[in-house]
N, C-alpha and C positions, 0 to 999 in steps of 0.2 A: 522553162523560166528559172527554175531553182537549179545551181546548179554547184559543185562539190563546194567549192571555194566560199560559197554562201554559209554551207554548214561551218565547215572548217573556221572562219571567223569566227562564229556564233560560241562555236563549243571552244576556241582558244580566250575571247572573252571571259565565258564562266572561270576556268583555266586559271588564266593568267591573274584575273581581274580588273584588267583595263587596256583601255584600246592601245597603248603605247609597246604592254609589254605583250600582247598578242600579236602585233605588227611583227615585233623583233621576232616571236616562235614561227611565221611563218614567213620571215624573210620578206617584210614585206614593208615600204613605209606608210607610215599613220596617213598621212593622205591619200594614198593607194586605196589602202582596209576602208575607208570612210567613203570615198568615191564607191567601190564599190557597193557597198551596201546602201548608200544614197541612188546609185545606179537601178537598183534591185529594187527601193521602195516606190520608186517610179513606176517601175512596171509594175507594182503590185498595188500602186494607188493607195497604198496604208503604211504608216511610221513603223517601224521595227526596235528604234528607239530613243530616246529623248534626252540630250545633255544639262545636266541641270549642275552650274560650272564645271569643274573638273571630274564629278562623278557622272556616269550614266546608267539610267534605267531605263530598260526596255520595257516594249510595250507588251499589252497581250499577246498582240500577234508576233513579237519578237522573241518572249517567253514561248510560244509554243516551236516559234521555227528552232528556238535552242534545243526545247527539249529532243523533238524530233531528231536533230541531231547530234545525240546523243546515244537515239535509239539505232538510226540509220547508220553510222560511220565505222560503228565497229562491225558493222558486216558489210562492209564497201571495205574496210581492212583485211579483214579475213578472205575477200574475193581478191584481192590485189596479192595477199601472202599467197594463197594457193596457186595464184596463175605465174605468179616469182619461183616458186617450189617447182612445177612441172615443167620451165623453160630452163633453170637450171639441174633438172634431175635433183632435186633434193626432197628431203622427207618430212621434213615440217614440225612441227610442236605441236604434242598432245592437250590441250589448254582442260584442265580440271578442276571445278565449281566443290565446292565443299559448303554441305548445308548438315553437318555433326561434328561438334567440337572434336572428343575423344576421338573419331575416328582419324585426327592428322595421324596419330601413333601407326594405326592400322597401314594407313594408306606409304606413309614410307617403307613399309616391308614389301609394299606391289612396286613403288618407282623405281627402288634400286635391281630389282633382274628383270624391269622394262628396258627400261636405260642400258643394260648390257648386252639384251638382246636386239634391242634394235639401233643398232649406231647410225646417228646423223639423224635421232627425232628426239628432240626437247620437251622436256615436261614446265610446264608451268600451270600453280595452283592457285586460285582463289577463294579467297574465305567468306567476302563482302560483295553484297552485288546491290547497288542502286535501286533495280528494277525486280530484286530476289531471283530464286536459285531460275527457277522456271523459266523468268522472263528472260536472264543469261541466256539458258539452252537453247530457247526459242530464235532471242535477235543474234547468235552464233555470240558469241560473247566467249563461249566455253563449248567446249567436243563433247563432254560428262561431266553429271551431278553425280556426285557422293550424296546420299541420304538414307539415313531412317524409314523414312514417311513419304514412298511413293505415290505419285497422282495418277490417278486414271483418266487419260485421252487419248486421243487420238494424237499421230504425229508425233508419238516420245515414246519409247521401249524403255522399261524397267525390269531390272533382271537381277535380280537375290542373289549375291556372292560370295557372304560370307555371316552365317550365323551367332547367335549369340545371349546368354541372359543378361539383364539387366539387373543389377543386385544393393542392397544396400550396404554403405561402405562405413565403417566405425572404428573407431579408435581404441588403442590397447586396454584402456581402460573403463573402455565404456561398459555399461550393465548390461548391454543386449549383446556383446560380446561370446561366442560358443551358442549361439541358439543356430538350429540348422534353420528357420525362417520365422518372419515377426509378423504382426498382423498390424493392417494401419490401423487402431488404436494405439497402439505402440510408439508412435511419432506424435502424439499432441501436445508433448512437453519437449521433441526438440526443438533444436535449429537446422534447418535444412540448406544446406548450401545446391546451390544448380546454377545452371552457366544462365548469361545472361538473356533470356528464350524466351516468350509467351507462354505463360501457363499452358495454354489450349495447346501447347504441342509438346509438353515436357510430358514422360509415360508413366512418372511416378504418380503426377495429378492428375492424371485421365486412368490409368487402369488401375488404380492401386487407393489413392485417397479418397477422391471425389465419389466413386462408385459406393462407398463405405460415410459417407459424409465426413470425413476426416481433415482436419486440416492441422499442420503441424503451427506450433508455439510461433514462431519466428519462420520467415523464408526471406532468405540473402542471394542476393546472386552477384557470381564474381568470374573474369575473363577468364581466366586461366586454370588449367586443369595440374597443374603442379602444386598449386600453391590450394587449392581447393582442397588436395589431397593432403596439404601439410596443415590445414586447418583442423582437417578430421584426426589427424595425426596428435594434435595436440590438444585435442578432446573437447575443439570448441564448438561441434557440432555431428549433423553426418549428412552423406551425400549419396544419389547414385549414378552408378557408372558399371560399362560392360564389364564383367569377370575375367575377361582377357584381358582386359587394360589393369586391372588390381592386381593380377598375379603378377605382372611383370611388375607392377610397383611396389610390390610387396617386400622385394627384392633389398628397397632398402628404406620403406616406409613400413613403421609398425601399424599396419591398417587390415581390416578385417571384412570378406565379403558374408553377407547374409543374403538368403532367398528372400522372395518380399512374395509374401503369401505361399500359393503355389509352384509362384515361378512367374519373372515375365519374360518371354524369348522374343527376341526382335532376331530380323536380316539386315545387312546394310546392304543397300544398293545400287547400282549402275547404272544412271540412265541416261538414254542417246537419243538422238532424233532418229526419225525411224529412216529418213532418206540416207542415214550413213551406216544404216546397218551391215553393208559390203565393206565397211572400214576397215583395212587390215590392221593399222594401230590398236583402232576401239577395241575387235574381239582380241588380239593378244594380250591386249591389259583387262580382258574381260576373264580370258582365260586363265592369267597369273593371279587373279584376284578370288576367284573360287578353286583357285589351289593355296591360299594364303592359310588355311587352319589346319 
């Protein structure tokens, strides 16, 4: 009963946002698009959605057949790319979910001798995912998630590629400047900069503050990791971030790495569904990726 062109309206709707200029994205005219989804609520014996003059709102059942497809289309795309890729012998695009800021740095030192080693496969990265990194990997959305903070299930392989501490970051002038590591007491009079993340998964406040009852003076959070660093830079706060990423910043930011207690060491890592673990792409960017340090 459902059938592609059902979805494909629904999700050129959200899109577009209106029936006129959905029609024109899929070549189609406005009585066509309307027919058929008046076609379609027939056979479903329920509204999908409701004109109220110029603008429209769907109905429940209209809201879920969107979301639906939404979730559905980009793997009805990715079956269409693939079967396009094997009729013409070609190699297709690596598609890579990113769920760590810092790590975009990382991750262009793996694209560029993918990219040379494999000619005629395209990298494409995402930063944002609607349905989060997981649900990406899951509906094919993306080939690999970049992350921190591996899950454990069934149906997705995670695999540790490249190591790292996680350090506090300060300004030339700051007073905890030259200590080789600080104790979270040490933070209840700053300002802490961090990107803009759920506490419950930033590693400062789960292994370092919260274990300690600590909480710093001020907590800011800001997009970008340049300008994070030019904050700390000009001694309006501090922040943390991997000691690989500081050293190269170091380069031409007066910024300084501290240990945070004893050390905290994360991995970042790789993970794939487990049915493309035969993927020739995946493990050569598996394998460039744990020779990146």
């Amino acid at each position: 009963m459902i059938e592609r062109i059902h979805l494909n309206i629904l999700r050129e709707i959200e899109r577009q946002g209106s029936l006129t200029a959905a029609a024109d994205a899929l070549n189609l005219t406005q009585s066509a698009l309307s027919h058929t989804i008046k076609k379609l609520e027939g056979q479903l014996n329920t509204e999908l959605w409701i004109k109220e003059g110029r603008k429209l709102r769907l109905t429940e059942a209209g809201q879920y057949l969107q979301d639906q497809a939404n979730r559905l289309l980009p793997q009805l795309e990715r079956v269409d790319e693939n079967l396009k890729r094997y009729a013409n012998h070609e190699k297709g695009t690596l598609h890579i979910g990113m769920e760590c800021h810092p790590c975009y740095q990382w991750l262009l030192s793996i694209v560029n001798p993918f990219l040379q080693e494999s000619p005629g496969v395209d990298v494409d990265v995402k930063q944002r995912f609607k349905f989060g990194g997981m649900a990406a990997l899951f509906n094919y959305d993306i080939d690999l998630l970049i992350t921190p903070d591996p899950w454990t299930m069934t149906q997705i392989i995670f695999k540790p590629v490249f190591g790292y501490e996680l350090v506090l970051v300060v300004g030339e002038n700051h007073p905890l400047r030259g200590q080789d590591y600080i104790v979270p007491q040490e933070l209840l009079d700053e300002t802490l900069f961090t990107y803009p993340v759920e506490t419950a998964r930033l590693d400062i406040f789960q292994q370092f503050l919260i274990p300690a009852q600590c909480m710093p003076k001020q907590h800011k959070q800001l997009e970008d990791t340049e300008i994070i660093l030019q904050m700390v830079a000009a001694n309006r706060g501090v922040t943390a971030m991997p000691r690989w990423l500081i050293d190269k910043y170091r380069e031409k930011l007066p910024i300084y790495p501290i240990s945070l207690g004893a050390g905290i060491f994360k991995h970042i890592y790789v993970g794939y569904r487990q049915a493309d673990q035969t993927n020739a792409h995946i493990q050569k960017f598996i394998k460039l990726a744990k020779h990146s340090g």
